[in-house]
C-alpha positions in Angstrom: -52.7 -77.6 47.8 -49.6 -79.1 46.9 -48.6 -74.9 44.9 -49.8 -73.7 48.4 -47.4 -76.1 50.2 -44.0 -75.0 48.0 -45.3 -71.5 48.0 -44.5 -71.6 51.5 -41.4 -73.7 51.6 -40.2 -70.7 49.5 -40.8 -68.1 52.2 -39.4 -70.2 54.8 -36.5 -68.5 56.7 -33.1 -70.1 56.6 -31.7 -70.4 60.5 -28.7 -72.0 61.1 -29.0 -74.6 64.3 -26.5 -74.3 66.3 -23.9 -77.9 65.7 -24.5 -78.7 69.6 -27.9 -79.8 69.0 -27.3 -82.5 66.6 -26.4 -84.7 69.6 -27.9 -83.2 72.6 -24.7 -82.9 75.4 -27.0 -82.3 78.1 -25.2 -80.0 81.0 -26.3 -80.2 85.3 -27.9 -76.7 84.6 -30.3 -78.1 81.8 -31.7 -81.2 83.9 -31.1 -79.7 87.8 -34.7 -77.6 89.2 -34.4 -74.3 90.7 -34.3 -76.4 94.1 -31.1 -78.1 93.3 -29.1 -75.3 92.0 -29.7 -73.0 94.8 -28.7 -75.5 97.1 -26.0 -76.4 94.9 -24.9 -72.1 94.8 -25.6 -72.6 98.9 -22.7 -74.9 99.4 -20.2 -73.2 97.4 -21.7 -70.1 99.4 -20.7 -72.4 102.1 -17.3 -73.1 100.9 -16.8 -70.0 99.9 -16.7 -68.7 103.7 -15.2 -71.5 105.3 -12.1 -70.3 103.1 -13.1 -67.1 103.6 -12.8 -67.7 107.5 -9.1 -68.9 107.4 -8.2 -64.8 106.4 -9.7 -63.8 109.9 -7.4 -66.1 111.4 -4.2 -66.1 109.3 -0.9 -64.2 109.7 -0.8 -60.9 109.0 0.6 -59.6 105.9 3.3 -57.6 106.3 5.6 -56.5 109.6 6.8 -53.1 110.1 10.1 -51.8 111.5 9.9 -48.1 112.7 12.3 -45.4 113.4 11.1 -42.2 115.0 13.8 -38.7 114.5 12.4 -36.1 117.0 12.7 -32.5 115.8 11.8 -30.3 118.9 14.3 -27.0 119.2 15.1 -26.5 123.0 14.1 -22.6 121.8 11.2 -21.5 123.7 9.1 -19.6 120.6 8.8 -23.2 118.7 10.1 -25.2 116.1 12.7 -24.5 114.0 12.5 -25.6 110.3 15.2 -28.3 110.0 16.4 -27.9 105.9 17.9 -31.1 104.6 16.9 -33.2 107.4 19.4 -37.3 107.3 18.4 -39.8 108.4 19.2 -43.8 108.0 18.2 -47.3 108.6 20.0 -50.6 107.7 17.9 -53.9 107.2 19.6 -57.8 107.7 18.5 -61.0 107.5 16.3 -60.4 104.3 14.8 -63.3 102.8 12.6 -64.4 99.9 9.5 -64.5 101.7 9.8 -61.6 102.4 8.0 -60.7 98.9 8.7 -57.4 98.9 10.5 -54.2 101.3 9.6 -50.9 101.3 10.8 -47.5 102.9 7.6 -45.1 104.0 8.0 -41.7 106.0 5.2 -40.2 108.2 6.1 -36.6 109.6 4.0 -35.9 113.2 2.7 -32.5 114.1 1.0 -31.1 117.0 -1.2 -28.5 115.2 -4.0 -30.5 113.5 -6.7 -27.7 113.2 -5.7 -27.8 109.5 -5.6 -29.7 106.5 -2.0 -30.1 105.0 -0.7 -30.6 101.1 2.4 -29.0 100.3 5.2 -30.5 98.2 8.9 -31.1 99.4 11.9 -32.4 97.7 14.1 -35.5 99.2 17.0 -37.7 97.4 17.8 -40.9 98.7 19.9 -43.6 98.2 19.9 -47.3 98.3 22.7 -49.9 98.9 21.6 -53.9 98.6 23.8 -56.6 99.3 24.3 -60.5 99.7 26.5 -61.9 101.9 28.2 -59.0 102.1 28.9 -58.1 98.5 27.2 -55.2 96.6 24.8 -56.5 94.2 22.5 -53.4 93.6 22.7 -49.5 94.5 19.9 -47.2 93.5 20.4 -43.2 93.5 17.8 -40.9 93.7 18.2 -37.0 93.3 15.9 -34.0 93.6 12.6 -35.8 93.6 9.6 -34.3 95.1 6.4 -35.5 96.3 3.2 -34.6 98.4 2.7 -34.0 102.0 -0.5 -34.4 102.9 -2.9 -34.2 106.6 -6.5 -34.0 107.2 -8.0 -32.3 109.8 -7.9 -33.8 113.3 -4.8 -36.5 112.2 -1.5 -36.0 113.9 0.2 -38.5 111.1 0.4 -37.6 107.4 -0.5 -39.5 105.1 2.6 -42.5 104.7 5.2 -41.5 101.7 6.6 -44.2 100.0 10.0 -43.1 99.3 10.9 -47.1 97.8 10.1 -50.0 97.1 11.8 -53.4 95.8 10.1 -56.6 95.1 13.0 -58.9 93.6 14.5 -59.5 96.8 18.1 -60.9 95.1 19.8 -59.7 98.8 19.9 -60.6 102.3 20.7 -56.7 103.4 19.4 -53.3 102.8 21.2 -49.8 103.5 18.9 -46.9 103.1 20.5 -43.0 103.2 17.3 -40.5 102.5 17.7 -36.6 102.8 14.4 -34.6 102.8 13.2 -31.2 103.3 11.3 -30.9 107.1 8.8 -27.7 107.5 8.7 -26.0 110.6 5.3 -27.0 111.8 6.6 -30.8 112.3 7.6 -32.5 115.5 9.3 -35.9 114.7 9.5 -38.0 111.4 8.6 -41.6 111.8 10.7 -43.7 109.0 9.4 -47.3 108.5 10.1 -50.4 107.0 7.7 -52.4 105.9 8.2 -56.4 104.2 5.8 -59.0 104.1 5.3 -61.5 106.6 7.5 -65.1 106.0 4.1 -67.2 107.7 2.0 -65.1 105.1 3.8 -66.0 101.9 4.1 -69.4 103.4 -0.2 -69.5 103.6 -0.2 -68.1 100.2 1.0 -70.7 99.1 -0.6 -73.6 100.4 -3.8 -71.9 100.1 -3.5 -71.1 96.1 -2.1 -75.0 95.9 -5.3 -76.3 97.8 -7.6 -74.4 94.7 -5.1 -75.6 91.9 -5.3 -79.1 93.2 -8.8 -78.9 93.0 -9.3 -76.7 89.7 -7.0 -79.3 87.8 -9.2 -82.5 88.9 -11.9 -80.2 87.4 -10.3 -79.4 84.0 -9.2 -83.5 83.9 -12.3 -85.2 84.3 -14.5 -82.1 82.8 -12.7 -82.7 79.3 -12.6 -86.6 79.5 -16.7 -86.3 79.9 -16.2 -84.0 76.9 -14.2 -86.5 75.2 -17.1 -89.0 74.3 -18.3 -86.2 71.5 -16.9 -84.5 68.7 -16.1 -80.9 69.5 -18.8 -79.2 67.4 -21.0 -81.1 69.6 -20.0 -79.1 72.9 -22.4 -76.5 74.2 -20.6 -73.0 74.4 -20.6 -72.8 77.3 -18.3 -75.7 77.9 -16.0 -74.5 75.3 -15.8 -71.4 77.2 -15.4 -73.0 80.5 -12.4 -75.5 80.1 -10.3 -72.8 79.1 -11.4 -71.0 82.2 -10.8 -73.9 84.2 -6.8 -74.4 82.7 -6.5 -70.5 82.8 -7.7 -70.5 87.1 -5.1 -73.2 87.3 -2.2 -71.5 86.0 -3.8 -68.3 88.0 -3.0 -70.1 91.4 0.4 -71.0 90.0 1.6 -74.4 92.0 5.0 -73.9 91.4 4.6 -70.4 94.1 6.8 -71.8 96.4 10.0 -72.3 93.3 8.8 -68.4 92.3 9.6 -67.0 95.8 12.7 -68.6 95.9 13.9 -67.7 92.8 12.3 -64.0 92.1 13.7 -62.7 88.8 12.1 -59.9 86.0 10.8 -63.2 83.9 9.0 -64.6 86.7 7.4 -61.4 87.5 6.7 -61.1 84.0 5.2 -64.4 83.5 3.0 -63.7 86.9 1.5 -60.3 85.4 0.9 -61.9 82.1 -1.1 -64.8 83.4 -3.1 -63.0 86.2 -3.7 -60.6 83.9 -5.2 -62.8 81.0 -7.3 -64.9 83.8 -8.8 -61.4 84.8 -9.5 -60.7 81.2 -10.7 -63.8 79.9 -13.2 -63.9 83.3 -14.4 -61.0 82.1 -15.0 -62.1 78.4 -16.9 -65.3 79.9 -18.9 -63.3 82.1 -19.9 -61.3 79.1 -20.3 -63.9 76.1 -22.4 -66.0 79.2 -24.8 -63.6 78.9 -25.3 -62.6 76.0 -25.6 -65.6 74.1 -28.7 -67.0 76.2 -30.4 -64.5 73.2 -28.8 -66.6 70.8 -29.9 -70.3 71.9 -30.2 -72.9 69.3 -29.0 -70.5 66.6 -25.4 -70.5 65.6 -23.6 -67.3 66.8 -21.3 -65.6 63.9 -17.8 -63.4 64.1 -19.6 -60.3 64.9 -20.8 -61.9 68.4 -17.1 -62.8 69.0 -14.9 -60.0 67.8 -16.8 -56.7 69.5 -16.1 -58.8 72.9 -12.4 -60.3 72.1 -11.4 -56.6 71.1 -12.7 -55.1 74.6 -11.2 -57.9 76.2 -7.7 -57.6 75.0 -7.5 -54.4 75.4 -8.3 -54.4 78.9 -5.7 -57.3 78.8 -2.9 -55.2 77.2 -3.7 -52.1 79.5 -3.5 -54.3 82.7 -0.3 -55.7 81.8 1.5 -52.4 81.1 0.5 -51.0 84.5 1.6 -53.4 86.3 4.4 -54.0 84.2 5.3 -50.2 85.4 4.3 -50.4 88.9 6.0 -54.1 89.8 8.6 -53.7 87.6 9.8 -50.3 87.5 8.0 -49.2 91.1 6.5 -46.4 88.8 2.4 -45.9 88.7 1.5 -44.5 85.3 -1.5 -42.1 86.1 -2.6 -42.5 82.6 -2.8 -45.7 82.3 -4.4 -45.9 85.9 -7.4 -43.7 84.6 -7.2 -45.8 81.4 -8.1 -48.8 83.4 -10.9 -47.2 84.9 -12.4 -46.1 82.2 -12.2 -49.5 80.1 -13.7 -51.2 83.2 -16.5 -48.9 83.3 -17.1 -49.5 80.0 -17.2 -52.8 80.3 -19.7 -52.8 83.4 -22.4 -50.5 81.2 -21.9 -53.5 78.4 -22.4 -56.4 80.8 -25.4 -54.3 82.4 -26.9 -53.9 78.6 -26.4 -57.7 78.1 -28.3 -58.5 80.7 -31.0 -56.6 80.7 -31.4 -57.2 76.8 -31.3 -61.0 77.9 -34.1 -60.7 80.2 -36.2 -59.3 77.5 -35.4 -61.6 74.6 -34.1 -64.9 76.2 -36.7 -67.6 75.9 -38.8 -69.6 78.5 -36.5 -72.7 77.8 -33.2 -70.5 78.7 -34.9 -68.6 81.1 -34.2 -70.6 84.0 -30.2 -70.4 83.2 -30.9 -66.8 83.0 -31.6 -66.6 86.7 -29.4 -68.9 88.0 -26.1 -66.8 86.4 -28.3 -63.6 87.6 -28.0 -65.4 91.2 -24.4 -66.2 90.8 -23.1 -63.2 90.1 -25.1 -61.1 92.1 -23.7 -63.1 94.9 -20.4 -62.8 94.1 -20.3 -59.3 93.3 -22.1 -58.8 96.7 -19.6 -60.8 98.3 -16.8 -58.2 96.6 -19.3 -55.3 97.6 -19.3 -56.3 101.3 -15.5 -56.9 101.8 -14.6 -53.4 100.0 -16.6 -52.2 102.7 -15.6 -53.9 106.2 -11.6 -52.7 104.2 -13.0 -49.5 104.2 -14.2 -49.1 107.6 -13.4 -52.1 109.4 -9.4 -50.9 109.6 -8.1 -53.7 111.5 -9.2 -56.5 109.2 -7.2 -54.1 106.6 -4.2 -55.7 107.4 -5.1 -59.4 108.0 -5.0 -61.8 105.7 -9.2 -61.1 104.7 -7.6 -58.8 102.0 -6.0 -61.4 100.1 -8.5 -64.2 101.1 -11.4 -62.6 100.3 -11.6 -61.8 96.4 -9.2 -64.6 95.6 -11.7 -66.8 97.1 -14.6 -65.7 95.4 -12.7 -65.7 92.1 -11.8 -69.0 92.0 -15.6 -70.4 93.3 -17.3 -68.8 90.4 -14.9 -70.8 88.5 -15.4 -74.0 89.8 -19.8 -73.0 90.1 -19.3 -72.4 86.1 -17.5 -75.9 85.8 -20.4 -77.4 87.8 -23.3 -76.2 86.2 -21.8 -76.8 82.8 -21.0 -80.5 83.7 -21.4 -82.5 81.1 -22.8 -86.3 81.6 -25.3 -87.1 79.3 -23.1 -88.9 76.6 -21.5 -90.5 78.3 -24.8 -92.2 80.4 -26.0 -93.0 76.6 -22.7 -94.7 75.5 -22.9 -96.5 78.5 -25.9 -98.1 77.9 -25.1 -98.5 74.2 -22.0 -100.3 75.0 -22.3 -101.6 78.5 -24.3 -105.2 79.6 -27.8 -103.7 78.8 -26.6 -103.2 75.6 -28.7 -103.9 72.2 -28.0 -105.0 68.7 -28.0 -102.5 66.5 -28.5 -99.7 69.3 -27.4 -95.9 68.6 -26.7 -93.2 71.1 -29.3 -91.1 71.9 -29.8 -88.7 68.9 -32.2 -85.0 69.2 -33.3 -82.9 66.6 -32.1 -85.4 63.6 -33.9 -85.1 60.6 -35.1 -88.2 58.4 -33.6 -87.7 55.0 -35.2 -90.3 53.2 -37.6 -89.7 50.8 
């Protein structure tokens, strides 16, 4: 019997426990029901459209100057093709809050049976100055672009002819010369700036979640504090990173940026929205896929396949916008790039949950739904304002744009904090140490193993 017993000792398969589980941190989501968490995902649904609520009813986003040149001919057999058509409009009284100015032509016909997309050359030039003194001119020659109409419109489609967002001036001269064909009644030149009251509401509203995220991120690590780090679920190690990450995201020094727009502050800006888009991502992912992996430590190959995506996606998001903030210049490649890294992405999450739905256990199960519900919520959330933007055109240009997936960003955030809450040490060092407290008591202690012999 005793040959039988260390015959199957030796076939016994070494698995390595993950270090969490030598002192239990219990998290909400391990003690809460299914009850509690939905109503718990109900209130931030809640919260989630109160703030939602304030984009219906905020300022609008951006004001528009227009200009309209008329191009009739007084002959009586039509238009006549205007070559190298001038025109001009000067801005004052430019401010900061403005965020950003931008110059967009619209040419009006009469004929709309057709669809129109022909290309024409313009040059244009730009003079920017503070009080009174030259600080920038930009020169542009022979550049062309696309005009295009769909059937039934009267406007084209808006060309953006520039665009400045490091608003170092207080005035803005703009000189444009562009090729008109003959089919064309009037051009409509524009200028369009964000709204001061919206960058003001920016504001406030991204302090609000900061406020909120970083009373989070303390007290979530000072629960944490009662353990050694190797005793911290993943998913905690995963989610105060998150937390510090959404609070740099909302950026509570906004208001100084505005004020005091430079190339470093917009780089800083793309390099932390970008790396708080791409580490959401990576938590998303890892979330998933380790609920296959519970109570059994994970290894580098779990890690590294994710952190490569991940950073690449990261890299690629900063160059774009690196080139379309910085340099007003979209790089088509790296727009297409984008796309397809994010698609890729979406078939990996998609295989990690399915695959977790097969091989997660009954005692991670019920975490397995209640991420299922929280994302599918959220991404339903997304799915529903992409389409009242779409065809809802009025709440286009209201502050619901801005509003919307911000707000739904930073929930998830604060739902992950929540459900990964962490207060079972700290209930178990406070009866070790408080009045109830015994001689010779330990903290509570799971899956330890009696060495003595």
């Amino acid at each position: 019997m005793i040959d039988n017993m260390h015959s199957s000792s030796g076939e016994m398969i070494d698995i390595q426990i993950e270090e969490s589980l030598g002192r239990e941190t219990l998290m909400a989501i391990d003690s809460a029901n299914f009850r509690d968490e939905i109503y718990s995902i109900g209130g931030f649904v809640v919260i989630l459209i109160i703030s939602t609520l304030t984009g219906f009813f905020g300022p609008k986003p951006f004001d528009v100057n227009e200009k309209t040149i008329y191009l009739r001919s007084s002959n009586e057999k039509g238009l006549i093709g205007t070559k190298a058509q001038d025109f001009s409009m000067t801005i004052k009284e430019i401010t900061p809050y403005f965020k950003f100015v931008s110059f967009q032509l619209i040419f009006n016909r009469e004929n709309t049976a057709g669809v129109v997309n022909e290309q024409i050359a313009y040059n244009y030039k730009v003079v920017m100055k503070k009080n009174n003194e030259i600080v920038k001119t930009v020169v542009n020659y022979d550049d062309n672009t696309h005009l295009i109409a769909f059937a039934g419109n009267e406007e084209t489609y808006p060309i953006i002819l520039y665009t400045q967002k490091l608003l170092n001036f207080d005035s803005i001269h703009f000189e444009c010369t562009i090729d008109v064909p003959p089919m064309y009644t009037s051009l409509t030149l524009r200028f369009v700036h964000g709204f001061t009251q919206y960058t003001i509401f920016q504001i406030y509203f991204k302090l609000i979640f900061a406020l909120i995220e970083l009373i989070f991120l303390v007290l979530f690590v000072l629960r944490l504090s009662t353990a050694q780090f190797k005793y911290w679920h993943l998913e905690q190690k995963l989610t105060c990173p998150l937390l510090l990450l959404s609070f740099l995201y909302n950026n509570i020094f906004e208001f100084f940026f505005v004020k005091h727009k430079s190339n470093s502050v917009v780089l800083l800006e793309i390099l932390v929205n970008s790396l708080f888009s791409a580490y959401l991502k990576f938590f998303i992912l890892v979330l998933f896929d380790s609920l296959r992996y519970k109570n059994r430590k994970t290894d580098k190959c779990f890690f590294v396949p994710k952190i490569i995506l991940c950073s690449i996606i990261y890299l690629a998001d900063v160059v774009s916008e690196i080139g379309f903030t910085v340099f007003d210049k979209k790089i088509i490649f790296m727009a297409y790039f984008n796309i397809v890294l994010f698609c890729g992405y979406i078939v990996w999450c998609i295989f990690c949950i399915i695959v977790a739905s097969i091989q997660v256990d009954i005692t991670e199960r019920y975490k397995y739904i209640i991420y299922l519900v929280s994302g599918s919520v959220s991404i339903a959330l997304i799915f529903l304002y992409g389409v009242i933007f779409s065809f809802l055109p009025k709440f286009k240009d209201s502050a619901l744009r801005f509003v919307g997936v911000y707000s739904i960003q930073n929930v998830f955030v604060l739902l992950m904090a929540y459900f990964h809450w962490p207060y079972e040490v700290l209930h178990d060092q406070d009866y070790v140490n408080g009045d109830n407290a015994q001689e010779g008591a330990t903290p509570a202690e799971f899956f330890v193993n009696d060495e003595s012999n």
